[in-house]
TIBA-98374 format. One line per 8 residues: number of its first residue (from 1); their letters; for each residue z negated, x, y negated of C-alpha. Coordinates in steps of 0.1 Angstrom, whole numbers, plus 5000, padded with zeros to 4 digits. Layout:
residues N
NUM> A> Z:X:Y  ...
This chain:
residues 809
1> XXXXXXXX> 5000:5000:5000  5011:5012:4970  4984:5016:4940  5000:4993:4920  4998:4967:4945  4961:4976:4956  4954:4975:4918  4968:4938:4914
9> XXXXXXXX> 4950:4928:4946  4917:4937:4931  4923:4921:4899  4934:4886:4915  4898:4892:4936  4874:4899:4908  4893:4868:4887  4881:4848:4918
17> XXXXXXXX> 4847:4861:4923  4835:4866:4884  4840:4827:4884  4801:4814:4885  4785:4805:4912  4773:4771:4920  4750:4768:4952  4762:4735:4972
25> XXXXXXXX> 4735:4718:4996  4759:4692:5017  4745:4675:5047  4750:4686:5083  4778:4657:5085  4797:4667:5053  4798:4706:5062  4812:4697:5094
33> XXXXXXXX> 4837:4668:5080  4849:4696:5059  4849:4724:5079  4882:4732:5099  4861:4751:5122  4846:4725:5133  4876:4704:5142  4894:4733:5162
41> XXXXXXXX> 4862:4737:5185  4860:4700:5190  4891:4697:5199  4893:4730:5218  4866:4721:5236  4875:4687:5244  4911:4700:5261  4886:4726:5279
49> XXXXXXXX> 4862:4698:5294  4889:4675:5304  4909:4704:5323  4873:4702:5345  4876:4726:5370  4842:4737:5393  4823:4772:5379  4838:4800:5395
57> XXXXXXXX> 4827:4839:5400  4850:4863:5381  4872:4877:5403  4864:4917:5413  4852:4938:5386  4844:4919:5359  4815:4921:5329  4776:4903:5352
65> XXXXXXXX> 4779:4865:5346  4752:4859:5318  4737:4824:5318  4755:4803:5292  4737:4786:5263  4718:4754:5274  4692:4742:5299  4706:4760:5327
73> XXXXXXXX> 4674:4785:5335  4682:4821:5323  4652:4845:5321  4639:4876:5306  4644:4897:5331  4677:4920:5332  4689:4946:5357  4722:4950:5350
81> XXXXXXXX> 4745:4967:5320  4778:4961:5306  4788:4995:5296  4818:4999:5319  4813:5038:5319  4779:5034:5325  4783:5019:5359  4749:5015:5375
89> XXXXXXXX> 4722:4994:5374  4694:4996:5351  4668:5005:5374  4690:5037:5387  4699:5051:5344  4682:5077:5338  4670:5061:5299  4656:5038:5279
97> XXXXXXXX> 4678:5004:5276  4663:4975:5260  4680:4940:5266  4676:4913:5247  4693:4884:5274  4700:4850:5259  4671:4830:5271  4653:4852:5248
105> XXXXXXXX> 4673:4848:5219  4680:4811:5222  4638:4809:5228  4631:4825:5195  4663:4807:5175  4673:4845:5167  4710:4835:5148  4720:4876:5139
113> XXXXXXXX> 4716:4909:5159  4690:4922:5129  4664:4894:5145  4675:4901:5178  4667:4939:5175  4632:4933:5160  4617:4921:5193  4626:4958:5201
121> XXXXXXXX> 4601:4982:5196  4610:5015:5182  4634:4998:5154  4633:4994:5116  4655:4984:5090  4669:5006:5060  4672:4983:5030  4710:4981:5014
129> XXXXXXXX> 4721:5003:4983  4748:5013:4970  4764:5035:4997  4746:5013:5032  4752:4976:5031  4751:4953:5062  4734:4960:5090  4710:4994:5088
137> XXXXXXXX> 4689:4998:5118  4668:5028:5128  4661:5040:5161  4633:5062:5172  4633:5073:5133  4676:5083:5131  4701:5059:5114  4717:5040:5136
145> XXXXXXXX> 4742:5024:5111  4773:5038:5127  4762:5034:5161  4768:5001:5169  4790:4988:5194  4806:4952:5206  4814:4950:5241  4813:4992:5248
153> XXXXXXXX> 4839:4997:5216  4833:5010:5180  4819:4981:5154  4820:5003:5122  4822:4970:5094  4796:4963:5065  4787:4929:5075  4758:4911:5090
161> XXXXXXXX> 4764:4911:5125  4754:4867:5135  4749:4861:5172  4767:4827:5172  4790:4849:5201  4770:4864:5215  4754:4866:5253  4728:4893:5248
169> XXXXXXXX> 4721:4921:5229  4714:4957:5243  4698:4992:5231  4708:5024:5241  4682:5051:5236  4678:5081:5250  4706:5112:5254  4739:5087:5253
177> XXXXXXXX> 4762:5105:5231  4786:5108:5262  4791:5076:5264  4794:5065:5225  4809:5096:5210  4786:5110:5176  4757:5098:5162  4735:5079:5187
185> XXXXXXXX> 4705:5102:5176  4683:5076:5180  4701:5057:5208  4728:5031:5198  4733:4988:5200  4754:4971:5221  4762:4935:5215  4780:4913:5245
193> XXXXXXXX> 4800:4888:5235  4806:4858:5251  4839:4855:5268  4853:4833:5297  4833:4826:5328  4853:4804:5348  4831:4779:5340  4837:4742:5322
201> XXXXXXXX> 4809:4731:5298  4805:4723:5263  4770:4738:5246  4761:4725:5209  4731:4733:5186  4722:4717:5153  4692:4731:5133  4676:4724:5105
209> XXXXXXXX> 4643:4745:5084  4618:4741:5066  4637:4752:5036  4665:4721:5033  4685:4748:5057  4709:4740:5081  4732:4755:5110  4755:4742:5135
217> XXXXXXXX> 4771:4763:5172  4793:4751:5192  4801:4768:5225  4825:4757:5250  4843:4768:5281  4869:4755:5310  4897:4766:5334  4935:4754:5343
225> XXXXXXXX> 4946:4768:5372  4944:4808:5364  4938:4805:5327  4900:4803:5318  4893:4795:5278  4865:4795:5254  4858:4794:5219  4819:4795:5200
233> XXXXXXXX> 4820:4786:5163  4791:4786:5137  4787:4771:5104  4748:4777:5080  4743:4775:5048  4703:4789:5052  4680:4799:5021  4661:4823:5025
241> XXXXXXXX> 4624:4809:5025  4595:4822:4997  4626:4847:4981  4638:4831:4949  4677:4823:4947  4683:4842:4976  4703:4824:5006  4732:4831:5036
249> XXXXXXXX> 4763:4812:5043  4782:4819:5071  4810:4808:5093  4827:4821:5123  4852:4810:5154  4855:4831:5185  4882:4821:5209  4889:4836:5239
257> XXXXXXXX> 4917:4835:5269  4914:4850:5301  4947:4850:5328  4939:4862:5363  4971:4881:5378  4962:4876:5411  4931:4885:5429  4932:4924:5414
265> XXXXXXXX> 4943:4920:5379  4927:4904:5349  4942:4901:5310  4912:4890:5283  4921:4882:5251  4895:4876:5225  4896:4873:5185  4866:4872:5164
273> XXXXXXXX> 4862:4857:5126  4831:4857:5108  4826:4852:5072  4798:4853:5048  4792:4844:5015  4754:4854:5003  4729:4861:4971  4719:4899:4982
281> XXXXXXXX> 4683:4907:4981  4672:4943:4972  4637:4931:4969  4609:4950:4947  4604:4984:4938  4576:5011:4945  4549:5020:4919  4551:5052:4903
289> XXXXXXXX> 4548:5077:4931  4533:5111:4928  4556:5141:4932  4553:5175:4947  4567:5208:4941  4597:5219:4960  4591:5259:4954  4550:5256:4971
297> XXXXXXXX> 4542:5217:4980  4516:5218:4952  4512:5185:4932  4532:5181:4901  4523:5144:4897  4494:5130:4902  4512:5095:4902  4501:5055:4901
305> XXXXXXXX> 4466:5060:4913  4460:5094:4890  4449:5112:4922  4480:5116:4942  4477:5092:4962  4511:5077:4983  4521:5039:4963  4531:5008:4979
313> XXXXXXXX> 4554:4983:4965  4545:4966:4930  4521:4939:4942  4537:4908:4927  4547:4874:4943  4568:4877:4973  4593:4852:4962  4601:4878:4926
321> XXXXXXXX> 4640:4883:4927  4654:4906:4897  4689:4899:4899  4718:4882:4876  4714:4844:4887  4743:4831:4867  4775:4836:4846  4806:4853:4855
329> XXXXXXXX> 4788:4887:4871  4762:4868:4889  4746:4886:4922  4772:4877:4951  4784:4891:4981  4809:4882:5004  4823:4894:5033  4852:4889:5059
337> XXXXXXXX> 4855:4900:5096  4885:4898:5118  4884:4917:5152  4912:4911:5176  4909:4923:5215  4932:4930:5242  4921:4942:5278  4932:4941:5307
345> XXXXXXXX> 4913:4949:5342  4930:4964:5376  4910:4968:5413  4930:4995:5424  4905:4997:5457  4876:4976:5462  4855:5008:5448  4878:5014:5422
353> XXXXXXXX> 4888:4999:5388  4908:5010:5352  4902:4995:5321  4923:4994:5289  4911:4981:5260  4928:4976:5224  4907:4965:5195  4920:4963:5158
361> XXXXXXXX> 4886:4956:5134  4893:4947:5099  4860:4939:5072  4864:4932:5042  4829:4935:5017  4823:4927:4981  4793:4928:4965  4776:4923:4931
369> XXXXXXXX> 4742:4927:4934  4712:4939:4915  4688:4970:4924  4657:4969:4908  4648:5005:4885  4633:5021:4862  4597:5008:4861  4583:5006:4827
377> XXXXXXXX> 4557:4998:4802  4558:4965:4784  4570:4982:4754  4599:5000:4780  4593:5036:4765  4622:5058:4765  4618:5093:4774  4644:5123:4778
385> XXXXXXXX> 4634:5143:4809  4663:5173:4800  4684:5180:4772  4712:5180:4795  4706:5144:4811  4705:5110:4788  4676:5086:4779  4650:5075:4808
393> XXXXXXXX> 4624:5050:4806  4589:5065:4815  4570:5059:4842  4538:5034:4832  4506:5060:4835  4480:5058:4859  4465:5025:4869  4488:5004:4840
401> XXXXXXXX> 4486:4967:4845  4512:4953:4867  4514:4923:4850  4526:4944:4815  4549:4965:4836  4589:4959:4832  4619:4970:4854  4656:4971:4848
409> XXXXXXXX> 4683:4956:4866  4710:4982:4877  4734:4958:4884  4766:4972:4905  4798:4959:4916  4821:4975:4948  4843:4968:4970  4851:4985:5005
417> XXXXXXXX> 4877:4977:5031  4874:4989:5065  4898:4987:5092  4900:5003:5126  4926:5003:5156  4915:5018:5190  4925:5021:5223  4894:5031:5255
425> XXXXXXXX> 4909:5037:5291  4877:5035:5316  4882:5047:5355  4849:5036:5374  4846:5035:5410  4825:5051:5442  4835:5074:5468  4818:5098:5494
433> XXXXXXXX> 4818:5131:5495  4802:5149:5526  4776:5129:5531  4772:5120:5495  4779:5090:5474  4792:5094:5441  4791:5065:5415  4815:5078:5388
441> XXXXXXXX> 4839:5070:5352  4859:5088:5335  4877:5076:5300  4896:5085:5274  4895:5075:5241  4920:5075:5208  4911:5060:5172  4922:5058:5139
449> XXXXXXXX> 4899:5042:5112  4900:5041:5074  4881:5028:5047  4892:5018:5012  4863:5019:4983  4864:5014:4944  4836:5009:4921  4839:4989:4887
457> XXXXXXXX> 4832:5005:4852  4803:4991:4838  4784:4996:4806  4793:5026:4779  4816:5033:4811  4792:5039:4834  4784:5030:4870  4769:5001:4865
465> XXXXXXXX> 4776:4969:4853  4738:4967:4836  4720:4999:4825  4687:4991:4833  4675:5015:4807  4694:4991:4782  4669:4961:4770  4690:4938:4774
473> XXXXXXXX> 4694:4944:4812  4654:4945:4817  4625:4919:4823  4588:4918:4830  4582:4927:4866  4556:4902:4873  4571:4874:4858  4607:4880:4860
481> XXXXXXXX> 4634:4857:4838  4660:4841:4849  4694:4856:4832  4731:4850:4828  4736:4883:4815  4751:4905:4838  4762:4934:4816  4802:4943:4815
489> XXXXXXXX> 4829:4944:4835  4853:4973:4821  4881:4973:4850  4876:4992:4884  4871:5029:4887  4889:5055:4909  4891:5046:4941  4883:5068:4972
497> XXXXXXXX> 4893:5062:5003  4894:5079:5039  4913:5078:5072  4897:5090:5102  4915:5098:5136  4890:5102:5169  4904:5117:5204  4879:5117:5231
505> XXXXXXXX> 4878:5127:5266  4845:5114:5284  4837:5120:5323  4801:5106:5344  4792:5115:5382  4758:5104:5394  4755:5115:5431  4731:5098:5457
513> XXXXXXXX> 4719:5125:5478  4699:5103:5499  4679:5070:5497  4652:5089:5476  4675:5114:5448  4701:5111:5432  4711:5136:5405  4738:5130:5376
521> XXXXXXXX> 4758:5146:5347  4778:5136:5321  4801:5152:5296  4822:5141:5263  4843:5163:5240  4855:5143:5203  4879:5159:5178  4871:5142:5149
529> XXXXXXXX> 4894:5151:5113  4891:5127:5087  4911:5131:5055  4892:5119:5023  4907:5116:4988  4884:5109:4958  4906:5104:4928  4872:5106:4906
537> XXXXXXXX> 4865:5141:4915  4880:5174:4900  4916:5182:4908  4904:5211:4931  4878:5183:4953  4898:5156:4943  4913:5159:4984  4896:5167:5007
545> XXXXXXXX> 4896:5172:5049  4878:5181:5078  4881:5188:5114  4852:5192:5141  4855:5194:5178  4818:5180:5197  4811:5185:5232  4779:5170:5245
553> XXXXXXXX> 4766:5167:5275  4737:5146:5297  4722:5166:5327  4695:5145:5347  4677:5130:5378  4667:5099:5397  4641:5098:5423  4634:5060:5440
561> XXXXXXXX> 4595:5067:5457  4601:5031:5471  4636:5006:5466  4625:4990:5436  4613:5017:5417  4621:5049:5399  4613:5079:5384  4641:5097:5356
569> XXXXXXXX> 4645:5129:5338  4674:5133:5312  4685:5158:5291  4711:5159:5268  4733:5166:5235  4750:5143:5201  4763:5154:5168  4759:5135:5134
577> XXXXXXXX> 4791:5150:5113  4794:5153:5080  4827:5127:5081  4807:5105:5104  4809:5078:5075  4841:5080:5061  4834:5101:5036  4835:5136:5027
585> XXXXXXXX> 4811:5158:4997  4824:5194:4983  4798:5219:4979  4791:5230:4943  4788:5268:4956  4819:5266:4973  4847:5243:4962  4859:5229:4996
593> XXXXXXXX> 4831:5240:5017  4819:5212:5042  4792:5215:5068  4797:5216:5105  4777:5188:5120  4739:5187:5131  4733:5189:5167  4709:5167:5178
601> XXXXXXXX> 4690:5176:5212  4669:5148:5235  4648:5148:5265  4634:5119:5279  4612:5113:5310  4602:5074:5324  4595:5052:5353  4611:5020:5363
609> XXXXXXXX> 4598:4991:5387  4605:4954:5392  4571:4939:5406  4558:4907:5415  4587:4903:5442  4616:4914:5417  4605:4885:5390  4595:4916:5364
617> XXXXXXXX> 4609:4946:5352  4582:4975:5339  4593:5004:5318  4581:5032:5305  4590:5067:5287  4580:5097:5270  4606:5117:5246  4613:5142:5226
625> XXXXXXXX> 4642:5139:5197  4649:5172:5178  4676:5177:5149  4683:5212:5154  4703:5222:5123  4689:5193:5093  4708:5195:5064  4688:5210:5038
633> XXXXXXXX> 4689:5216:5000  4708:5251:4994  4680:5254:4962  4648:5230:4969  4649:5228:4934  4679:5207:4933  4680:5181:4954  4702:5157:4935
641> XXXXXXXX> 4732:5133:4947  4755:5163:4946  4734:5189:4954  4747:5217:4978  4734:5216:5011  4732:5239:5040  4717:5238:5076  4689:5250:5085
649> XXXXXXXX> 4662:5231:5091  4643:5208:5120  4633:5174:5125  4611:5160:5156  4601:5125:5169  4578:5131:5199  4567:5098:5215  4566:5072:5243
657> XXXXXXXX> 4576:5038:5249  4565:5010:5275  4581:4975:5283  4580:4945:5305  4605:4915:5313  4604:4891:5333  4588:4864:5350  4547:4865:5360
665> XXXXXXXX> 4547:4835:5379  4577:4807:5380  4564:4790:5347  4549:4820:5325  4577:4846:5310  4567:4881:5288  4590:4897:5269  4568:4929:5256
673> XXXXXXXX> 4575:4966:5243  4553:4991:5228  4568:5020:5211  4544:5051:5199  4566:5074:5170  4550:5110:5159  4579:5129:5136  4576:5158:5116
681> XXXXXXXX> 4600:5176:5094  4590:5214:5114  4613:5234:5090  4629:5232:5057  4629:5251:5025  4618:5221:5006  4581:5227:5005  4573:5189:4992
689> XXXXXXXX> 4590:5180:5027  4577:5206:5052  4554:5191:5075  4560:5157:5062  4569:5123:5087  4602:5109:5089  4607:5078:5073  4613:5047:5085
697> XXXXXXXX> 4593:5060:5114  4560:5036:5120  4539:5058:5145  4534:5025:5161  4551:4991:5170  4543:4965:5192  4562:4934:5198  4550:4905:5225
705> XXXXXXXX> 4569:4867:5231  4558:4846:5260  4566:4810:5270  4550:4790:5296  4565:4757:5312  4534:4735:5311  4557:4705:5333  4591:4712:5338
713> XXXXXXXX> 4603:4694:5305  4578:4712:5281  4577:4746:5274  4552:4762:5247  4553:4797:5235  4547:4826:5207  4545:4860:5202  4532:4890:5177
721> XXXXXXXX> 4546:4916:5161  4527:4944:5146  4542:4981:5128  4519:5007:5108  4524:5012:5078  4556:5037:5074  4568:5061:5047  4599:5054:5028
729> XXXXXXXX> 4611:5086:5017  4607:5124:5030  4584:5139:5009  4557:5107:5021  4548:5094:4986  4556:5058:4990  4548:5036:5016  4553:5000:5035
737> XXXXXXXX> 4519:4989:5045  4513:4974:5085  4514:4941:5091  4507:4914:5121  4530:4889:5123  4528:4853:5145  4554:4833:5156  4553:4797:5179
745> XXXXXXXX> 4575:4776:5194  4577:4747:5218  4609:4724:5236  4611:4695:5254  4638:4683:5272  4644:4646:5256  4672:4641:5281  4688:4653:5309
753> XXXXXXXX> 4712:4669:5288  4695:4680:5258  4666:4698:5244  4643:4695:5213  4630:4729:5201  4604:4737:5174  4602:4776:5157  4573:4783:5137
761> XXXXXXXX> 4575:4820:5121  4549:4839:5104  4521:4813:5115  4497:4830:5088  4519:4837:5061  4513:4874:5062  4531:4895:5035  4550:4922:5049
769> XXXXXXXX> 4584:4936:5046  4617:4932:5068  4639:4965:5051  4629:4991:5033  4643:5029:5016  4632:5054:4986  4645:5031:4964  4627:4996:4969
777> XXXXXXXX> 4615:4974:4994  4626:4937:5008  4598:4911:5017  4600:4894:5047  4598:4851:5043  4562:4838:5045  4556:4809:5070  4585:4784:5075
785> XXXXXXXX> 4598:4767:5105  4631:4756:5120  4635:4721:5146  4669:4726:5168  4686:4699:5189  4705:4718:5217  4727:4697:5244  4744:4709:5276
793> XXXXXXXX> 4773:4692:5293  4794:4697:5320  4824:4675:5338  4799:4663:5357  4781:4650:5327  4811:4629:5311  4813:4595:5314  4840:4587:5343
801> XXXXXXXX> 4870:4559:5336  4867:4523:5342  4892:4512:5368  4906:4478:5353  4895:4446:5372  4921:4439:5405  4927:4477:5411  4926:4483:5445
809> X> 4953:4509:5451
């Protein structure tokens, strides 16, 4: 696309979105009236159930069945994974894997993978800014954000990831880099979608909350002869409760097609639309932290509490929201999703399968949103830190009323485009080998991504839209105003923009030696180049490139004392490289000089049993997760956004996780994890960091939901959550605090068919917060509640013709 064109098509999309915004609160029956979603599932659906056809088991090879939405059983307990080069059972991988099955997710109402990931223990959230929107999670104290997977391939888009298609979700920690390619520090996430089963049903929720919410799924399947169909789609419009203005809208459809070629060959198509239009939420800041010195870790500033003590978030009402409510730059963010998939499955021999896969991704984000900074005095002081930098707004001193404090509202606009097109060829199979059984895959894998960015030009040509050092673009921080006034808009900036091309070459043999060992290794190469361009950077950085070849590696062991349980050891390699984003960063000492990747090396030891006659699963693990070569500051002294960097230094998570799933008796599920974090930053150069904890890395988190069917038709349940309190930047001035949190629920099955459900989160209103960075902090909703209505039909459901009186024949 030429930059003309590109040009034009950003100016036809800001005159669309600068338009203000006007909040719409239909009811369930007009949003689906209106909604052609709705009428293509209905009638999708309704071809599906009157094609009829008996459930069927895929033929050879195919992803486990997972139990569809409805009242059809399900459970808690999982022993299988859909990985398909990670071909054996849970109980026999040698790491941590955490699945979240649907009976879970459809117990707790979870509606996007962010809820579905916080029953896991061991995960947080990174709040969004201007460079990480979407999704954010943190595993085991490492970014995850570009380690996220649907269905074993790459999901690189900025959006909110909603589990309307969705069968479970799964988490990958542990030494996996083999199997994902770079990153996976921490582990990496692994949604399954749902795709035909053979199956002929039509599922249906309809929920409603406590906040004048609502939300509507649709899920249905059938079969024709050797064509199997089915198609989910989703429609919310959900405020977010106790957070002022803030609220999601989303919509998707997912249809899928599956054609069996005979008894050995299967084609599955799939396409995937989601779209969101949202108010962003970048919650409250932090006050005034102290600061240390880079050069010896001695205090500089004593900070809020005049002592240097570490600062919480600003303590004012959970539902204060800073941003731009109205006018033609009010807060807004809206994405669109598209992600179309081709595969097709061959049994070449009963013990042996290929898989090719194509998957073109395309998201589309835009956002306007509001980050609140620059806490200040009632008066908001201006100060001028160095004669080379411009005016500041001083910190309030030590112990200055909240109520008097005000903060400015750096208000941003920027768009990024993401696309993606990738092809995956897996081999799996089994064969012996003198006596010994070998369970193998190998795959290879070619990509090509890019990603399109541009920022608009905001006051005296800056950054933003609002300076929040500008009065005008400031309020009090206890009671915030309301404000139209969203600063300018001066035209968009230079775009960058990036294209990425991925080869890997992947291979896994785990060899039974006898009924008690079996020993495994694994091994990955990537050659990753990425070619970025930055047409707001000096002629000499302006382009920029870089090329890295990776090879990790997973060595290990399995040892089965007794059938159902075992003992693992791992040991293994992944790389986090520069590019790994899309974008690339010249070195101030050295015009084009970019760093080689950091190595990151993990060991992990753990148990596995199913007890209680194979009704529950028991986990349990002890790690160790070391960043060999951290990026560090060339001069501790500067530290800044552009600051040169070198590697050098060493970053450690020691710690141990335990978990249990399943069923104790036949009425009473647990779904339960308990994570234990200790990190340290061992060596750097930056003497306000050395020795510190990683952040975003709560030493511990424990998460618990149970249900219990008190008669077969009423089932009552509820769980806790509980994280320490956490640092939110390296250097451990500012801090989340811990938090217990309680949620209930109960169902009842009003008819054969369908189910009444209750949610009740946060029972006791606790104040704690769902994301959080350096920069500020998002609360979590207080208590509110949402009351679902789910129904479950099959053929056999379906009212049968009348024959006409007479008919005998």
């Amino acid at each position: 696309m030429s930059p003309m064109i590109r040009s034009r098509k950003r100016a036809l999309k800001h005159e669309e979105l600068v338009a203000p915004h006007k909040k719409q609160e239909p009811g369930v029956v007009q949003a689906a009236a209106r909604s052609p979603l709705s009428h293509a599932a209905v009638g999708l659906a309704s071809m599906m159930l009157a094609t009829g056809g008996a459930a069927a088991q895929d033929a050879g090879g195919a992803l486990p069945t997972i139990d569809v939405l409805g009242d059809t059983g399900g459970s808690y307990q999982s022993t299988e994974q859909t990985i398909t080069r990670l071909p054996t059972a849970l109980k026999d991988t040698p790491q941590t894997i955490n699945v979240v099955p649907e009976k879970v997710i459809q117990d707790q109402a979870l509606v996007s993978m962010e809820d579905a990931l916080r029953t896991v223990p061991g995960i947080t959230f990174s709040a969004g800014e201007g460079g990480q929107q979407g999704d954010s999670p943190i595993i085991r104290g490492f970014a995850a954000r570009g380690d996220i997977f649907r269905d074993g391939i790459r999901d690189p888009g900025w959006y909110t990831r909603d589990l309307f298609n969705a069968d479970r979700v799964e988490v990958y920690k542990g030494p996996s880099a083999f199997a994902f390619g770079r990153g996976s520090t921490g582990g990496a996430i692994n949604t399954v979608s749902k795709l035909p089963t053979g199956a002929s049903f039509i599922d249906g929720i309809i929920s409603g909350t406590s906040e004048a919410g609502y939300r509507a799924v649709i899920d249905a399947s059938g079969k024709k002869d050797n064509i199997s169909g089915r198609i989910a789609a989703m429609y919310q419009d959900v405020p977010t409760p106790d957070r002022d203005n803030v609220y999601t809208k989303r919509w998707g459809v997912a249809p899928s097609v599956k054609v069996d070629m005979g008894l050995q060959t299967r084609a599955i198509f799939s396409y995937i639309y989601q779209g969101e239009e949202s108010i962003p939420d970048y919650g409250i800041p932090y006050l005034p932290a102290p600061t240390y010195r880079a050069t010896n870790g001695t205090l500089n500033n004593p900070g809020y509490y005049g002592n240097g003590q570490p600062t919480p978030p600003v303590p004012v009402p959970r539902s204060n929201w800073f941003g731009v409510v109205g006018g033609p730059l009010a807060d807004l963010v809206k994405t669109e999703t598209h992600i179309l998939t081709a595969k097709l499955e061959h049994d070449i021999a009963p013990d042996l399968k290929i898989t090719n896969a194509t998957r073109y991704i395309s998201s589309n984000r835009f956002a306007r949103v509001t980050s609140p900074r620059s806490l200040g005095n009632a008066t908001s002081d201006l100060v001028v830190p160095e004669p080379s930098s411009g005016p500041a707004i001083a910190a309030p001193p030590p112990g200055y009323p909240v109520n008097l404090m005000t903060i400015g509202r750096e208000h941003f606009q920027i768009e990024t485009d993401n696309t993606m097109l990738i092809n995956q060829t897996d081999l799996t199979g089994k064969f012996d080998t003198g006596g010994l059984q070998h369970t193998f895959a190998v795959g290879v894998e070619a990509s090509r991504e890019t990603r399109d960015q541009v920022r608009a030009i905001g006051m005296n040509g800056g950054r933003t839209l609002c300076d929040p050092v500008d009065i005008r673009c400031r309020t009090n921080v206890f009671s915030p105003l309301d404000t139209s006034f969203g600063g300018e808009f001066n035209g968009w900036g230079p775009p960058n923009s990036s294209v990425s091309t991925n080869f890997a070459i992947y291979a896994f043999d785990q060899v039974k030696l006898n009924e008690f060992f079996e020993l495994l290794g694994s091994v990955r190469y990537d050659r990753l180049k990425t070619d970025y361009e930055d047409l707001a950077a000096s002629a000499a950085t302006r382009n920029l490139s870089r090329t890295d070849g990776m090879f990790s590696w997973r060595v290990g062991g399995v040892f089965h004392p007794t059938t159902n349980t075992s003992i693992y050891a791992a040991h293994g390699t992944s790389f986090n490289p520069t590019a790994e984003f899309g974008t690339l960063s010249a070195q101030p000492t050295g015009p084009t000089q970019i760093l080689d990747p950091e190595k990151n090396v993990t060991t992990e030891v753990g148990a596995k049993a199913d007890v209680l006659g194979g009704r529950l699963s028991l986990t349990g693990a002890v790690f160790r997760i070391e960043k060999t070569n951290l990026r560090i500051p060339l001069d501790p002294t500067n530290t800044g956004r552009n600051a040169a960097q070198q590697l050098g230094g060493l970053a450690r998570v020691d710690g141990f996780e335990l978990g249990a799933a399943g069923k104790l008796t036949d009425q009473w599920s647990v779904f339960a994890g308990y994570s234990y974090l200790d990190s340290k930053i061992v060596e750097t150069n930056n003497l306000a960091e050395l020795g510190r904890e990683l952040p975003n890395t709560p030493k511990h988190n424990f998460t618990l939901w149970t249900t219990y069917d008190v008669t077969p038709d009423w089932t009552v349940g509820g769980g806790v959550t509980y994280a320490s309190d956490a640092w939110v930047n390296t250097t451990n001035t500012s801090y989340v605090p811990d938090y217990w949190k309680v949620d209930l629920m109960t169902s009842y099955k009003v008819t054969k068919n369908s189910t009444l459900q209750l949610n009740i989160y946060n029972l006791t209103d606790a104040k704690y917060f769902a994301q959080y960075y350096g920069g500020h902090a998002v609360p979590a909703s207080g208590r509110w509640a949402m009351l679902s209505y789910r129904v479950h039909f099959t053929p056999e459901d379906m009212p049968k013709p009348i024959k006409p009186a007479g008919y005998f024949k």
